[in-house]
C-alpha positions as CSV (number, residue, x, y, z in Angstrom):
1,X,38.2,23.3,11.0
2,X,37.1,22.9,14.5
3,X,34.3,20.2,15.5
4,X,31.6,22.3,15.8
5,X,32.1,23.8,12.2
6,X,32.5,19.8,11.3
7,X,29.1,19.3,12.8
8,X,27.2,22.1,11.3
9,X,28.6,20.7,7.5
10,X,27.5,17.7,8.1
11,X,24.1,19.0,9.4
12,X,23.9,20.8,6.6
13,X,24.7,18.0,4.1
14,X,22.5,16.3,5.7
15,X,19.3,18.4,5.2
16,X,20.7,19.4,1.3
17,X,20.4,15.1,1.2
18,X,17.1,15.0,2.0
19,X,15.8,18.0,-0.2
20,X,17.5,16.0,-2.8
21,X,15.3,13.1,-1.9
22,X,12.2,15.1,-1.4
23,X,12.8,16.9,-4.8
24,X,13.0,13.4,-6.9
25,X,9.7,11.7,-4.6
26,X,7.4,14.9,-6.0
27,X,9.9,14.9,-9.5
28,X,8.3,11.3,-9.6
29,X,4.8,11.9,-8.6
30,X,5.0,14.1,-12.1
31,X,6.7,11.4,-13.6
32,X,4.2,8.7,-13.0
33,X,0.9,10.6,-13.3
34,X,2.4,11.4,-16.7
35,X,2.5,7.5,-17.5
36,X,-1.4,6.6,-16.0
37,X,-3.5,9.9,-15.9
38,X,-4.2,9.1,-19.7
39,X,-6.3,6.0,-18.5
40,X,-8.8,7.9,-17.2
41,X,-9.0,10.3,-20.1
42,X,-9.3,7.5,-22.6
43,X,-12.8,7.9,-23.2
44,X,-13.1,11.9,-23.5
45,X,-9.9,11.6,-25.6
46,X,-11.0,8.9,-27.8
47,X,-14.2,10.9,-28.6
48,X,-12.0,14.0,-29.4
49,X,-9.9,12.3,-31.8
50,X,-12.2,10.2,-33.3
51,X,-10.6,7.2,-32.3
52,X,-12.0,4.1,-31.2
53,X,-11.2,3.1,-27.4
54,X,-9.5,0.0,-28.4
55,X,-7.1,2.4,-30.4
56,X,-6.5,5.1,-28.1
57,X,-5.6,2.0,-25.5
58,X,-2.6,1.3,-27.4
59,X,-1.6,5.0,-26.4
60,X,-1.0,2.8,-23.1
61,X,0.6,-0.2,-24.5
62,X,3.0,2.4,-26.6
63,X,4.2,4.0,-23.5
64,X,4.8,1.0,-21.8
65,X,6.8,-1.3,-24.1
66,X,8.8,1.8,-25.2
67,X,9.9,2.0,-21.4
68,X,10.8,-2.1,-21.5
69,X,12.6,-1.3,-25.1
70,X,14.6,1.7,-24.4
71,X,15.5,2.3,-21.1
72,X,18.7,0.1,-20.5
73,X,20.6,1.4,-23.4
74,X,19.8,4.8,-22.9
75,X,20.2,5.0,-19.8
76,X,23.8,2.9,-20.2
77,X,24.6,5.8,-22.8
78,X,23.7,8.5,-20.2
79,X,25.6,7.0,-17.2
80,X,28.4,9.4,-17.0
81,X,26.4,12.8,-17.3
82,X,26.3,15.1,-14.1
83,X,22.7,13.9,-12.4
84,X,21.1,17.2,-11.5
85,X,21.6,18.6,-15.0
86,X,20.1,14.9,-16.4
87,X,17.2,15.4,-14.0
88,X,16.6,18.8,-15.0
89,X,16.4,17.8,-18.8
90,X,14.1,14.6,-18.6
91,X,11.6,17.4,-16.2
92,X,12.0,20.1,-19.5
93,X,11.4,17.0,-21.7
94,X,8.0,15.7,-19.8
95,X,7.2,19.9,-20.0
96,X,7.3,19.5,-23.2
97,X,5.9,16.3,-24.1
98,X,2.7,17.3,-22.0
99,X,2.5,20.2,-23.8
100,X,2.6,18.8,-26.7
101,X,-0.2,15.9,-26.0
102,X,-2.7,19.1,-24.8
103,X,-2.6,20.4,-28.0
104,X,-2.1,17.6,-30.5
105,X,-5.3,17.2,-32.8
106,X,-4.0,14.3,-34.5
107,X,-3.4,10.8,-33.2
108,X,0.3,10.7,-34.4
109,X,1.6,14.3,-31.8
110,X,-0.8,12.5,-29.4
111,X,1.8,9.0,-29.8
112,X,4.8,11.1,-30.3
113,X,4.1,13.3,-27.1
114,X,3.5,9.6,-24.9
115,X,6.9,8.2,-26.9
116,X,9.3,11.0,-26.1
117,X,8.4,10.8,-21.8
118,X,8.6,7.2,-22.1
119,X,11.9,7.1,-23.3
120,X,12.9,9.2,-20.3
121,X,11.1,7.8,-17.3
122,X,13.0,4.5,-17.3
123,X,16.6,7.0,-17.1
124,X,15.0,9.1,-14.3
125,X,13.6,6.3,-12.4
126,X,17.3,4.1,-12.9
127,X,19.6,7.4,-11.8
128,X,17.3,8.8,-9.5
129,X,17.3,5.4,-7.4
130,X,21.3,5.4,-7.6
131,X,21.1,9.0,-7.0
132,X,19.0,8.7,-3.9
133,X,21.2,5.8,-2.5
134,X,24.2,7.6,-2.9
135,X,23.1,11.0,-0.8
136,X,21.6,9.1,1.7
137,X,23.9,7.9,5.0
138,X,25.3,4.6,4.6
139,X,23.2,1.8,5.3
140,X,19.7,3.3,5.1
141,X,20.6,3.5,0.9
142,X,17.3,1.5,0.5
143,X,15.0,3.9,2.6
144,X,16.2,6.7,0.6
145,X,14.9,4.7,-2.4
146,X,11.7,3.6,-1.1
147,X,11.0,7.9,-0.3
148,X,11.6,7.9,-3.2
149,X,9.1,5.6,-4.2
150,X,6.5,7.4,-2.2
151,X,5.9,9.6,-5.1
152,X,4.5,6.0,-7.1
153,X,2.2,5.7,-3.9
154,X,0.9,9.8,-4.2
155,X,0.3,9.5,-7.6
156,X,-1.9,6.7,-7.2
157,X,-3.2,8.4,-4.1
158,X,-3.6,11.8,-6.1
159,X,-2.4,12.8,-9.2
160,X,-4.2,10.1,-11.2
161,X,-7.8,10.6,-9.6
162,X,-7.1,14.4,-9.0
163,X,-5.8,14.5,-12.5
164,X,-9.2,12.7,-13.8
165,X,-11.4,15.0,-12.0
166,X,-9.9,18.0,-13.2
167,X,-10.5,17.1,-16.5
168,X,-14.1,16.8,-15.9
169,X,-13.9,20.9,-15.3
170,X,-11.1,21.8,-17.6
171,X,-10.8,19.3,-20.1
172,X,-7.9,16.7,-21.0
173,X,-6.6,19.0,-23.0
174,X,-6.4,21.5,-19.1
175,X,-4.6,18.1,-17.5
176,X,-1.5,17.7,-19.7
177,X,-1.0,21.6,-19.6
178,X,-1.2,21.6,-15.7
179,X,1.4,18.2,-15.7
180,X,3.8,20.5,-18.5
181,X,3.7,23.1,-15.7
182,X,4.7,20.9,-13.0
183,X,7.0,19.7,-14.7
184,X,8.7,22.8,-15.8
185,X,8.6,23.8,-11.5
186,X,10.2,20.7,-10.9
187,X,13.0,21.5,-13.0
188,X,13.5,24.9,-12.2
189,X,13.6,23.3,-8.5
190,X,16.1,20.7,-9.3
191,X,18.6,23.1,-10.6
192,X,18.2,25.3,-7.7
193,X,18.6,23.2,-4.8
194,X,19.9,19.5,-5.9
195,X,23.4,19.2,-5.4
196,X,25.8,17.9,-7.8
197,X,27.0,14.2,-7.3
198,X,29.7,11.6,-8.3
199,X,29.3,10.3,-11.5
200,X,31.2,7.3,-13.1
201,X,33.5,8.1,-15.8
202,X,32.5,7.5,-19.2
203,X,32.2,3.7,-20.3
204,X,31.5,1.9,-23.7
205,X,28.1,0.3,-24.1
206,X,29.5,-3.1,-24.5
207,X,31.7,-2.5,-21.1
208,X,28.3,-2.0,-19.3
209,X,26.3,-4.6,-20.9
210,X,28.9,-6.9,-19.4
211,X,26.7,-7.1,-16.0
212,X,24.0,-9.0,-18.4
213,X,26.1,-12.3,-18.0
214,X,25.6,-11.7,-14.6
215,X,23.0,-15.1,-13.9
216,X,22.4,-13.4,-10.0
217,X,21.4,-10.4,-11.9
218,X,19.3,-11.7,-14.7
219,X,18.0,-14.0,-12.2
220,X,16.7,-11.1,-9.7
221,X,15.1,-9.4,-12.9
222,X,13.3,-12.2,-14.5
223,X,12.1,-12.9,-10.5
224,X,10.9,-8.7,-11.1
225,X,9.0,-9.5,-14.0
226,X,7.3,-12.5,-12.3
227,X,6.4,-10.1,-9.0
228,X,4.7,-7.5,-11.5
229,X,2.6,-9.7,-13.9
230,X,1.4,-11.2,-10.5
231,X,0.8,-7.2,-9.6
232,X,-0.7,-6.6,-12.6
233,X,-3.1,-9.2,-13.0
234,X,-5.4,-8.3,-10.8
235,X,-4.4,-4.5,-10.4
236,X,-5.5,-3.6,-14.0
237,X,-8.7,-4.7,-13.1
238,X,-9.4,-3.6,-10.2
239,X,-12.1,-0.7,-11.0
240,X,-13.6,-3.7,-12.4
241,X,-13.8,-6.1,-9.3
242,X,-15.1,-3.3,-7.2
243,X,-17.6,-2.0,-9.3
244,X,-18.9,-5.6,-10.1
245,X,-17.6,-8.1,-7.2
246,X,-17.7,-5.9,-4.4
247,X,-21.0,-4.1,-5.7
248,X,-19.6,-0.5,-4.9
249,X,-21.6,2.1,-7.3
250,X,-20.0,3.4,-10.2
251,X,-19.7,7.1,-8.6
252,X,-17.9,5.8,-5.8
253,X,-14.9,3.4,-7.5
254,X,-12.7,6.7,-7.8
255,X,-12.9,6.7,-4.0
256,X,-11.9,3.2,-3.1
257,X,-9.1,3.5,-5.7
258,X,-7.8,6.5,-3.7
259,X,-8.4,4.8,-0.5
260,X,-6.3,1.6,-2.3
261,X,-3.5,4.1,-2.9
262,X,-3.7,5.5,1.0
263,X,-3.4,2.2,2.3
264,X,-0.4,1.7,0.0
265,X,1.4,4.4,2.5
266,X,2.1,1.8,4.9
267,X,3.5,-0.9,1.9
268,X,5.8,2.0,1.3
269,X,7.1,2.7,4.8
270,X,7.5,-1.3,5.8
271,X,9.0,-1.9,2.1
272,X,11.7,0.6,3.0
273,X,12.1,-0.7,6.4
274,X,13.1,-4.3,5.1
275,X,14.4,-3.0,2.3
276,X,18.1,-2.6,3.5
277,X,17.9,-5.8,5.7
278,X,16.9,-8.4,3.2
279,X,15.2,-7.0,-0.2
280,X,14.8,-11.0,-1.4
281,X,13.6,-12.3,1.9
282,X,10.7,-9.0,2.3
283,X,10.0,-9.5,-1.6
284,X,8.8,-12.7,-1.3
285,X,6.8,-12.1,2.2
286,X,4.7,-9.4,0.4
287,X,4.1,-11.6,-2.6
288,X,2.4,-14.1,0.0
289,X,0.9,-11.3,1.3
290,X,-0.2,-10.2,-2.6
291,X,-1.4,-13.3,-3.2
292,X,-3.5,-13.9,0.1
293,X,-5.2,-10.3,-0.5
294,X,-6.2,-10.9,-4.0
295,X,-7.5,-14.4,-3.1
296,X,-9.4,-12.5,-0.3
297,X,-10.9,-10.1,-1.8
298,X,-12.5,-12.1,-5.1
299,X,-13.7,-14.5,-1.9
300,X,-15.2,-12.5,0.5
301,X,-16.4,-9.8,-2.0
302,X,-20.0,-8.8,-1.0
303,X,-19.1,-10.1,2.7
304,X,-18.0,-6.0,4.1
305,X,-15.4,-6.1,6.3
306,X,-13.9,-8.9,5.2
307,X,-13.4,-7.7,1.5
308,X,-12.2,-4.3,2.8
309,X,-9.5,-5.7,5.2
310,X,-8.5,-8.0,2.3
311,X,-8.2,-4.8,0.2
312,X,-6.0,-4.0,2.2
313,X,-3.8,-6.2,2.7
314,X,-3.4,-6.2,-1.4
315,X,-3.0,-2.6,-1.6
316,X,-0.1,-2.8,1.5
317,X,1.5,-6.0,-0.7
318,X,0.9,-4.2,-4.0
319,X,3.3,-0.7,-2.8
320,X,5.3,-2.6,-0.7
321,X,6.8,-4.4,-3.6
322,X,7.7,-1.0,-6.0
323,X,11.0,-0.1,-4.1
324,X,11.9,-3.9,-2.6
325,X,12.1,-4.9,-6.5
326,X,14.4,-1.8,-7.1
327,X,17.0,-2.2,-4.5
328,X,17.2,-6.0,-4.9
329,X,18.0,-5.5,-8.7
330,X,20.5,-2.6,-7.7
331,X,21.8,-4.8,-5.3
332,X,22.3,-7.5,-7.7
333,X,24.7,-5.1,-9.8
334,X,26.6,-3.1,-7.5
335,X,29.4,-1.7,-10.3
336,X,25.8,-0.5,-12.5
337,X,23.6,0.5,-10.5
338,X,21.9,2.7,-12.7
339,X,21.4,0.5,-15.6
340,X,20.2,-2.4,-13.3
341,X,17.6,0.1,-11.9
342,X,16.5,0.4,-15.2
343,X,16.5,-2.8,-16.0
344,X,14.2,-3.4,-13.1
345,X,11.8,-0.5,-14.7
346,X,12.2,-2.2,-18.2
347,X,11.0,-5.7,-16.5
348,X,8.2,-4.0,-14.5
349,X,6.8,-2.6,-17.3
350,X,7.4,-6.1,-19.4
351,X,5.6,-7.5,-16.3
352,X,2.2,-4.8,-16.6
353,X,2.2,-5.5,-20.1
354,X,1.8,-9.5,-19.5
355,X,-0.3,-9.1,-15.9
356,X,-2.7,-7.1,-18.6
357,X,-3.1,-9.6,-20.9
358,X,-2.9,-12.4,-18.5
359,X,-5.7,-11.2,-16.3
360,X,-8.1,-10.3,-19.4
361,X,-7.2,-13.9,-20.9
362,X,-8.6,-15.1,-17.6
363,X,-11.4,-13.0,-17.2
364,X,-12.9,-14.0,-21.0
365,X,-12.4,-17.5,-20.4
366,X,-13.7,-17.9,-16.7
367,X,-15.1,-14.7,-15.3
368,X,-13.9,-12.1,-13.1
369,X,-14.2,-14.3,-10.4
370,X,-11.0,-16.1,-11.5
371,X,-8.8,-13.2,-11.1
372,X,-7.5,-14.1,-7.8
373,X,-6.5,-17.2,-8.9
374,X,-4.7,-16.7,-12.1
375,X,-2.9,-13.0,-9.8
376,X,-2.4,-15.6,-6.7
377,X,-0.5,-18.6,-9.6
378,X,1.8,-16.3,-11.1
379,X,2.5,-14.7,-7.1
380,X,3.2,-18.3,-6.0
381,X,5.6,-19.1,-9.2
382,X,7.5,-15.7,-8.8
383,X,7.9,-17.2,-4.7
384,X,9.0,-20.8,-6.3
385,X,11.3,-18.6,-8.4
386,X,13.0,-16.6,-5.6
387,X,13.2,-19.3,-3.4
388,X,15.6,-21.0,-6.1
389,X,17.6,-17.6,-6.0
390,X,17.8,-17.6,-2.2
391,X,19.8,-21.4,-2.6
392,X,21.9,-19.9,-5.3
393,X,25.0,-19.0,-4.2
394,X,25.0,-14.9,-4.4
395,X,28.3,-13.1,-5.7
């Protein structure tokens, strides 16, 4: 083969690379306005059903602590299967699942249609971070993830307030059967265009559970769960502080939140920069950075400028930290890096669970006012924690 025939297959490796990697960022835009579209349809829901809000939150808690539960030994037992036909399946399975939530009149399909997805996301997110490191050229592994990543950052930026409007004119119902659609596109485009990839042979369970006696791995996922109760603190609440700390009117609070998510764009893009250099080092900058903007923005709410520039320096922080918690857990396992990136899903979604309860604790005992504080403790411990892992000696 002569050079220039060299040059065009690697040009054209290349681009099939990056359609890969654009196919999984919009494959997880689906993915994760599946999980957090139903928090804005609570209310309608609950009314439909006949449940009681508090109830139809556990439709929430369900999805996430099935995530933390499941997704290490399933996605350990799915390790050696071909990854576009794995992709492919989990899309058909979130087609279904959606379907099924539009048209479940009883609270048990609704459970069972947010049980089945969340069984699957923490396989797709895990393989699809491997997947992405793998096509992409060496050393830029980590940018590959963080795109990535970007479909975390459009959700919040779209699909979750887009999602919410349209089910002002169509009805919740309308919203799960236009995610079952896009779902069932994304599939259809993921066996089209995604190339095959090398997959590990086939190992026993107990073989892969091995890398849990790993203390730098267990270490970099306990510092994960830290990072996101510290997220989550103060995120779960944020329609709250801008609605009643910053003063902005009701109407408007869907607005900022997409303006939160646009300003994520840039956490995204610097995450993936510092990503490949040093994922512990850029972790705990942003959680400074975390801390500093939620502290801000409590402070100098009411105060204009001040509170927005702080908001944005949270929201920067917030996206950053997504793919830098990834690829440092990956990192941490090189021989399993499929089941570490799921265990880095399981112990984000342990972590939103705890920020959750953490930062409503806080605000029943002393106010909305002291959510900076208790989202800025848990920010400093998770630094005090990764700061002992940056003495330990790495393997």
């Amino acid at each position: 083969m002569s050079s220039l025939d060299c040059s065009v297959a690697t040009g054209h490796r290349a681009a099939r690379a990056r359609l890969s990697v654009a196919l999984l960022a919009v494959s997880a835009f689906v993915i994760v306005t599946t999980e957090f579209l139903i928090v804005g349809l609570l209310p309608a829901l609950a009314r439909d059903l006949g449940l009681g809000i508090a109830r139809a939150g556990q439709l929430v808690t369900l999805f996430a602590f099935t995530v933390m539960l499941a997704g290490p030994p399933l996605t350990a037992l799915l390790a050696h299967l071909d990854r576009r036909r794995l992709f492919v399946a989990i899309l058909l399975l979130f087609a279904a699942s959606n379907a099924l939530a539009a048209v479940a009149t009883l609270p048990w399909l609704l459970a069972l249609a947010r049980v089945l997805p969340a069984l699957a996301l923490p396989v797709f997110w895990g393989t699809a971070s491997e997947t992405a490191a793998q096509l992409a050229p060496a050393g830029q592994g980590g940018r590959a993830v963080a795109r990535v990543y970007l479909g975390i950052t459009a959700a919040m930026l779209f699909g979750i307030p887009l999602g919410t409007l349209a089910a002002e004119a169509i009805g919740w119902r309308g919203s799960f059967w236009l995610l079952s659609a896009l779902s069932l596109l994304m599939a259809g485009a993921l066996a089209l265009w995604m190339p095959g990839t090398a997959v590990e042979p086939r190992r026993a369970l107990g073989e892969q559970a091995r890398v849990l006696r790993q203390p730098w791995l267990l270490g970099n996922v306990l510092l994960s769960v830290l990072v996101f109760t510290a997220m989550f603190t103060a995120y779960t609440y944020l329609a709250d502080v801008l609605e009643r700390l910053l003063q902005v009117p009701a109407a408007q609070v869907g607005w900022w939140l997409m303006g939160f998510g646009a300003v994520g764009l840039l956490g995204n893009a610097l995450g993936g920069r510092w990503v490949d250099r040093a994922p512990l080092a850029a972790t705990l900058a942003f959680c400074t950075v975390l801390a500093l903007g939620v502290l801000a923005s409590v402070w100098l709410a009411g105060q204009g400028g001040g509170a927005v520039i702080a908001l944005a320096l949270w929201g920067v922080a917030h996206t950053a930290l997504f793919p830098l918690c990834q690829v440092r857990v990956m990192r941490a396992a090189p021989q399993a890096q499929a089941l570490a990136g799921t265990l880095n899903v399981s112990a984000a979604n342990a972590g939103i669970g705890l920020g959750a309860l953490l930062g409503g604790g806080a605000i029943e005992r002393w106010g909305l006012g002291s959510l900076g504080m208790a989202a800025a403790a848990v920010a400093l411990l998770a630094i005090a924690a990764g700061q002992l892992l940056r003495h330990a000696e790495e393997p």
